[in-house]
Each structure stands twice: as structure tokens, then as C-alpha cells.
C-alpha positions in Angstrom: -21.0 7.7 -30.1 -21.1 3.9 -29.1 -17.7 3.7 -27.3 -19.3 6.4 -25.5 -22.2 4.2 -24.2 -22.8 3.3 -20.7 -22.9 -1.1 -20.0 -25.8 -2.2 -22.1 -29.1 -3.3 -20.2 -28.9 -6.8 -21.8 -25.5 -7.0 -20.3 -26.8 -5.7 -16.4 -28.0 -9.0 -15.4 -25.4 -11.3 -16.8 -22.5 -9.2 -15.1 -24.3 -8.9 -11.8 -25.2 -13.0 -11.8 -21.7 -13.8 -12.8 -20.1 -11.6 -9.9 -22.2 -12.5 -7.6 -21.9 -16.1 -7.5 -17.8 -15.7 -7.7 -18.4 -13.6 -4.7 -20.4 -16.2 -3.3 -17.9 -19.1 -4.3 -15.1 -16.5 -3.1 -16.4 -16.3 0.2 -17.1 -19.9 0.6 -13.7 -20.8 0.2 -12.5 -18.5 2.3 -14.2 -19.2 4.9 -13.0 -23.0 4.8 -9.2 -22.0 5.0 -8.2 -22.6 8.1 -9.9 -25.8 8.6 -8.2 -27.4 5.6 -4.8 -25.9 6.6 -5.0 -27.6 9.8 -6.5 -30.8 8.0 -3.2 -30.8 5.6 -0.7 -29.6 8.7 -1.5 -32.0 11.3 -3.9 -34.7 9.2 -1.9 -35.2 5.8 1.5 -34.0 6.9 1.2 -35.9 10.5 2.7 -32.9 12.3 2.8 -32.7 15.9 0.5 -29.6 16.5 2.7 -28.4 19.5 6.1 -28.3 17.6 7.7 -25.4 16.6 7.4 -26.9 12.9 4.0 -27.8 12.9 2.9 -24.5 14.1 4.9 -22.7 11.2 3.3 -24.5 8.6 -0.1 -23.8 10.1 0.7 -20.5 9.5 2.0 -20.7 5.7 -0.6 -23.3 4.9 -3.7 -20.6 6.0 -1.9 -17.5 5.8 -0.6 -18.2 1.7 -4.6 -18.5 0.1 -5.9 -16.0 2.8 -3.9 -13.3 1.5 -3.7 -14.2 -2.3 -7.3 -14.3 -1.8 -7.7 -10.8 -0.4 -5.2 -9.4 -2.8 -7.2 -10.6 -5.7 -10.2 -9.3 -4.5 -8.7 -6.0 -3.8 -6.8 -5.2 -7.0 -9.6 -6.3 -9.1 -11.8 -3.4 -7.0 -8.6 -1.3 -7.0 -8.2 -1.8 -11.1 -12.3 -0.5 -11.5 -11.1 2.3 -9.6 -8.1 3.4 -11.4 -10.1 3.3 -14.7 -11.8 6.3 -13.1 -8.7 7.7 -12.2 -6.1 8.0 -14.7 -2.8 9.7 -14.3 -3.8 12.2 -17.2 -7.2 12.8 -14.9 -5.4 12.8 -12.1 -3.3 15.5 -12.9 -6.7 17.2 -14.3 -7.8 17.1 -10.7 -5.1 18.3 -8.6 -4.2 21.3 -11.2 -5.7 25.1 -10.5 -6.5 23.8 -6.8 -5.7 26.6 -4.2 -2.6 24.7 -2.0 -4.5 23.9 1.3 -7.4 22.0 -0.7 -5.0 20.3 -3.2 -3.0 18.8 -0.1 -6.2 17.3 1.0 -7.4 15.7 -2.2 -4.1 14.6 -3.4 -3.8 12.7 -0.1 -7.1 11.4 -0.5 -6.6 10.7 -4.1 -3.2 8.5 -3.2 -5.3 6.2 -1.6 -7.0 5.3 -4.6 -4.9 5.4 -7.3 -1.8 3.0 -6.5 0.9 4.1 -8.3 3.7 1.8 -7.8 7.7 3.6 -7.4 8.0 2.8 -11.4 5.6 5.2 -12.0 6.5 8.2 -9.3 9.1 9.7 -12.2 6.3 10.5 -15.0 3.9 11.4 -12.5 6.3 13.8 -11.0 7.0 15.3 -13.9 3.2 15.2 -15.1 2.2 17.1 -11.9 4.4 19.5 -12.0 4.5 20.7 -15.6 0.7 21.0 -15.2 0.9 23.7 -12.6 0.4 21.3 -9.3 2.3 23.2 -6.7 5.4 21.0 -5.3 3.6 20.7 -2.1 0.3 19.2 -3.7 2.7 16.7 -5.8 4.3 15.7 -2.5 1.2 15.2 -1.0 0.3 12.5 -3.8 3.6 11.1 -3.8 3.6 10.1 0.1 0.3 9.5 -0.1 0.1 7.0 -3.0 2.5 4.1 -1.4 1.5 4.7 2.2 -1.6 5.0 2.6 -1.7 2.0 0.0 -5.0 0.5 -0.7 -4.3 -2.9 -0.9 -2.7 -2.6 2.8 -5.9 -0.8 4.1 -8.0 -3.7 3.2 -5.5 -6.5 3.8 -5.5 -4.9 7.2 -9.3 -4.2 7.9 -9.5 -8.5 7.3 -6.8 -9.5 9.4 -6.7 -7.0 12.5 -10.2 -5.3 11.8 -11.6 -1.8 11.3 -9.6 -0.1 14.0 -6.3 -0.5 13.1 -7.2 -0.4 9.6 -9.0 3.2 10.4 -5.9 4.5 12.1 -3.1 3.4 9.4 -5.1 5.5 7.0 -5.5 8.3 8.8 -2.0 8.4 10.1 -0.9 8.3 7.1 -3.0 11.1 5.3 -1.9 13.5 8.3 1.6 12.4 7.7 1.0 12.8 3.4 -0.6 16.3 4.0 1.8 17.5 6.8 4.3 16.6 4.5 3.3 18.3 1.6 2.9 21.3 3.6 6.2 21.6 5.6 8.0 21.1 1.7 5.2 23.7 0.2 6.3 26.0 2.8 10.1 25.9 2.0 9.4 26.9 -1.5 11.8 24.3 -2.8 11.0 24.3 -5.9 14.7 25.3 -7.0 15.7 21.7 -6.1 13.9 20.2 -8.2 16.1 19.0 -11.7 16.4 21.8 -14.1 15.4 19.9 -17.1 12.1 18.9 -15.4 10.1 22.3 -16.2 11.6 22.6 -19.9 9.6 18.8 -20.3 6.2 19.8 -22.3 2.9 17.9 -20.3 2.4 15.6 -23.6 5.7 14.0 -23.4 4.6 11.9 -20.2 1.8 9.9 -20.4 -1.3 9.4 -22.0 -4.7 8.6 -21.3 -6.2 5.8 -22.5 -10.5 6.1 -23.0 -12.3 3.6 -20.9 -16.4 4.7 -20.8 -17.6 1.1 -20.7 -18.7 -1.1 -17.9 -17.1 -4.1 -20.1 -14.1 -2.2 -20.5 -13.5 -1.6 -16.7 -14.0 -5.0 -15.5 -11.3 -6.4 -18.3 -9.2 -3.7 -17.0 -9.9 -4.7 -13.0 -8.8 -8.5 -14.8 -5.7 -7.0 -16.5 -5.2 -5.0 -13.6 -4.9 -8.5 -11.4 -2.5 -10.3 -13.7 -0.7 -7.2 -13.9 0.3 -6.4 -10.0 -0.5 -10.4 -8.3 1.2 -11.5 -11.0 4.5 -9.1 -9.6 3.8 -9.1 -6.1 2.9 -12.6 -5.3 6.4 -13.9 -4.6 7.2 -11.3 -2.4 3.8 -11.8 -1.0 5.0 -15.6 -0.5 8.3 -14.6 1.1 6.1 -12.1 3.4 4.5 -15.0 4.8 7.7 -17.4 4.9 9.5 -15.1 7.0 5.9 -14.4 9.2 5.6 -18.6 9.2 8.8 -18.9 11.2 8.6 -15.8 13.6 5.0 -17.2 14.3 6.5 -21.0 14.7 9.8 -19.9 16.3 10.3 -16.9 18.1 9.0 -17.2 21.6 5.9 -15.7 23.1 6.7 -12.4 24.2 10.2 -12.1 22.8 9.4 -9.4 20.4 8.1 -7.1 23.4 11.7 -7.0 24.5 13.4 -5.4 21.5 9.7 -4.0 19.8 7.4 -3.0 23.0 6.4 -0.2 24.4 9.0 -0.1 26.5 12.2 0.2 24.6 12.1 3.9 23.5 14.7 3.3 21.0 12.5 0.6 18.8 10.8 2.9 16.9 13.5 4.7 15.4 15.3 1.4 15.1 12.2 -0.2 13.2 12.2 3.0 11.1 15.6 2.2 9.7 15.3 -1.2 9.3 12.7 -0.5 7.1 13.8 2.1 4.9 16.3 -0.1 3.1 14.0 -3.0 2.7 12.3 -3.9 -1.0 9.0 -5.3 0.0 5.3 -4.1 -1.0 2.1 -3.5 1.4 0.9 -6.6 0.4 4.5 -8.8 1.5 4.7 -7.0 4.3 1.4 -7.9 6.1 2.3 -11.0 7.0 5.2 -10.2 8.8 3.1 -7.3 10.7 0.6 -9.5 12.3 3.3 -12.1 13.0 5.2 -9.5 14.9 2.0 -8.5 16.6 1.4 -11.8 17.8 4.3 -12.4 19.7 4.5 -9.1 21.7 5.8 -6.3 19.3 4.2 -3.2 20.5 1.7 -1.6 17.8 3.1 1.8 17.3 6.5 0.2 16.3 5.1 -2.3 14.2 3.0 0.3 12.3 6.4 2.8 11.9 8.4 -0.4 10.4 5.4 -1.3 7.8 5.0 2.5 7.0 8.9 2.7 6.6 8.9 -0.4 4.2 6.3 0.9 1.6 6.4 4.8 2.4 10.3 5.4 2.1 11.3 2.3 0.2 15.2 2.6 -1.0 13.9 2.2 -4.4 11.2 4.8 -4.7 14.1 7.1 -3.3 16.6 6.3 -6.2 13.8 6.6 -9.0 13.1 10.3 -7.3 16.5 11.3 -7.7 16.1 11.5 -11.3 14.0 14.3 -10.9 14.7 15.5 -7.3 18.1 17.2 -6.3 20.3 15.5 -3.0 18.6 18.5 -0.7 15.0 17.8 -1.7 15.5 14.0 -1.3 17.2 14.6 2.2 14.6 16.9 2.9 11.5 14.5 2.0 12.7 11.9 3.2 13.6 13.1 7.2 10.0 15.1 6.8 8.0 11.7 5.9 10.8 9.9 8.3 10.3 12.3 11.3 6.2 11.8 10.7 6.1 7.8 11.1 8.1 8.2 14.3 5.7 10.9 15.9 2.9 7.8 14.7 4.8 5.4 16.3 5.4 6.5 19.3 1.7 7.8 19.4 0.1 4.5 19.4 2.5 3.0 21.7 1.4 5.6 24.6 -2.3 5.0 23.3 -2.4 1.4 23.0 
């Protein structure tokens, strides 16, 4: 059928033209950020370059495009992806595995197909209604907002492939570990009775996309959908980041965040559990702590806290999740970010 048809050949060149010079433009502006933030910080505003003021502006000035930047980049790749990966397909993938296999790919499926909390009710119910052991669902569930795509690459540009490469594979370990510990406890009577008598069909459904057309308006739909809910959070990120960069003294983090207060990874952990904030707000208040002494293992528990426990996440579960199962996942996923924290503090 037509529909069925793969991106015409006439249509080949034009798309890969077009791209390519955005790409080009993209990375041309990008790469003239922080030379204009200082021209507008210190030539337009007139701002003494060693103030506490001056140097907080600096930061919001270059930090504000930089990310927006990255994040539109990112979910416009992230929206091509999730046209492959459906929650209807998704649930296609994950059902009839054997238990150990279906941890792995769900983890590995969380990464790309971001999910936001909104959306962890009807995939719960989805999953399990289709025969995707409870372990396997957990597994995707932690996964999903953890090990969150748009985190992974905002963090491979700012701190580089290192870190990047160890917050994602942290966070699968912690995503299958997880899945396995609540697989094992066969908790599956926790879960809401009225759950299971829900037929598959009443969920979701699946919307066709076979078209190369179709996926790049759905990576631009996919854009105005989340930067156009995330970006004042992502502005507030880099507010709050702006004045522990221009204020807090060097070093002053190390004393309540470093290495050498045991306590500040467990501390970091609950701050961040009640906090509403997504990856992509939270980044900038990560590499601010980092740059004035927080220790990384500690920094990396209170990001993983903020989008892999959120407070609201937790309420949506408990729709579908009874008190013990909530309790349970949550001290499981809690008692993994604190074994990650305190790992990279005696590492790095």
C-alpha cells in the first residue's frame, strides 16, 4: 500500500540537504555561545567580570541557549526513535521473554523510549495485562526516567563521555537489579486488584508511522511537545545553577557534598526524592555543584534521586501499586543510587 512506502527517492536529497545545513547552522551557533555571552555580560551589561553578579550572569547568559540547544537537538533524535518504539510495540517486545532476558532489554529499552511519569499508569497496566512479568515491568519503569536520554546526552556535552558512560550504566544495573530483587519476591499480589480484570485494548493505541516524512514531523511534534513543557524548568535549572556558580564559594560544597562527609549521600538522596524537576532542569545544577567542590558520587545519587524516584511518579504509581509495593520499589531503587554514590566517591 502507499502509506506503507518507505521515504521516496525524490525526497532523499532534499531531506538530507535540509538537515545538514541546520546541522551545520546548529553547530555554528553553538560554538559562538560563549563568546557572545561574555560580549553581552561584561560588554553590553558593563559588568565587573570578578563580581559575584557578573559571574552569575556569565553563567545564565551561556548556560540558557547551550542547553535549549542540546535539548532540541536531542528530543528531535529522541522523537525519530520513539516512532520506532511505540508503547503498543513496546509491550510487543518485552511480552513472551524468559525473565533474565526481559530485565535486560527492558532496561535497555528505557533508555530509548522516554516515557514521562504521566505515562507510567497505562504503561503499567499495558505491560502487565500483556503477560510482562512484574519484574520485567519494573525494569522498564526505573529504567525509563533514569537512565533518561535526554540526561545521557546533555551529560556527554557538558562533562564528556566518561561520566556520561557511567550514569548509564549505573543506572541500567540499578534498573535490572531492581527488577530482579521485586521479580524475586513474587509481588505480584500487591499490585491493585482491578489492574488484571483491565483488557490490553483499553490502554493505548498504536498509531502507524512507516514513512520517513512521517517520523521527522513526529521528531518536530515531538520537540514542541516536551521543550515546550520542560523549558521553564530547564530555565529555573539554570537560575538556581547561575547563583551557586556566582555565589557559593570555591570549595564550599566539598564541605557538606565531598567525599568526606559519609552522610551526604544519603542526605542528597532525600533531598532529591521530593523534588519536581526533569533530567533536563536538573543538569544545570549538577555541573554547578561540581564546579565548586561537590564530590561526584553524591552529585550523581541527588540527580538520580530527582528523575528516578520523583514524588510525582510515586503518587501516579499508587494508582496501580499497593502501599507495600511502593515502599518496597522505592527503598530497592533508593538503596541502589546510594551503593552508586558512594561507589564513585571511593573511585573518583
Amino acid at each position: 500500500m502507499e502509506h506503507e512506502k518507505a521515504l521516496k527517492s525524490g525526497d532523499l536529497p532534499r531531506y538530507f540537504f535540509t538537515g545538514s545545513s541546520i546541522l551545520v547552522l546548529w553547530g555554528f551557533v553553538y560554538s559562538q555561545l560563549q563568546s557572545v555571552s561574555k560580549w553581552l555580560t561584561y560588554g553590553l551589561l558593563d559588568m565587573d567580570s570578578k563580581s559575584h553578579l557578573g559571574s552569575a550572569v556569565e553563567f545564565f547568559l551561556y548556560e540558557s541557549p547551550k542547553v535549549l540547544m542540546l535539548l532540541l537537538l536531542v528530543v528531535f533524535g529522541v522523537g525519530i526513535v520513539r516512532s520506532f518504539f511505540t508503547p503498543e510495540r513496546t509491550k510487543t517486545i518485552l511480552a513472551g521473554k524468559r525473565e533474565s532476558a526481559g530485565m535486560v532489554l527492558a532496561a535497555l529499552l528505557g533508555v530509548v523510549t522516554p516515557f514521562c511519569s504521566c505515562s507510567a499508569v497505562p504503561l503499567f497496566i499495558g505491560f502487565v495485562t500483556s503477560g510482562v512479568p512484574l519484574g520485567v515491568t519494573f525494569s522498564f519503569l526505573v529504567s525509563a526516567p533514569m537512565v533518561n536520554e535526554v540526561a545521557l546526552v546533555l551529560l556527554l556535552g557538558l562533562f564528556g563521555w566518561k561520566v556520561a558512560l557511567l550514569y548509564m550504566s549505573t543506572g541500567l544495573a540499578i534498573a535490572m537489579l531492581s527488577g530482579w530483587i521485586i521479580g524475586r519476591f513474587k509481588m505480584e499480589k500487591y499490585v491493585e486488584d482491578w489492574v488484571y480484570k483491565t483488557h490490553v485494548g483499553q490502554t493505548s493505541g498504536e498509531v502507524q508511522i512507516y514513512r520517513w516524512s512521517d517520523r521527522i514531523r513526529f521528531g518536530l511534534d515531538t520537540v514542541r511537545d516536551i521543550v515546550g513543557k520542560v523549558w521553564p524548568y530547564v530555565i529555573l535549572g539554570i537560575a538556581v545553577g547561575a547563583g551557586i556558580h556566582g555565589y557559593v564559594p570555591e570549595n564550599f560544597m566539598a564541605s557538606i557534598m565531598g567525599k568526606s562527609a559519609w552522610w551526604s549521600v544519603p542526605v542528597a538522596v532525600l533531598i532529591g526524592i521530593p523534588m519536581y524537576s526533569n533530567a533536563a532542569g536538573i543538569i544545570p545544577i549538577v555541573q554547578a555543584l561540581l564546579g565548586k567542590g561537590a564530590a561526584l558520587g553524591t552529585v550523581l545519587a541527588f540527580m538520580m534521586a530527582v528523575i528516578g524516584l520523583s514524588l510525582p511518579e510515586t503518587i501516579i504509581l499508587r494508582k496501580v501499586l499497593k502501599p507495600y509495593l511502593i515502599i518496597t520499589f522505592v527503598s530497592v531503587v533508593g538503596c541502589g543510587i546510594l551503593v552508586v554514590g558512594y561507589l564513585f566517591n571511593l573511585i573518583f
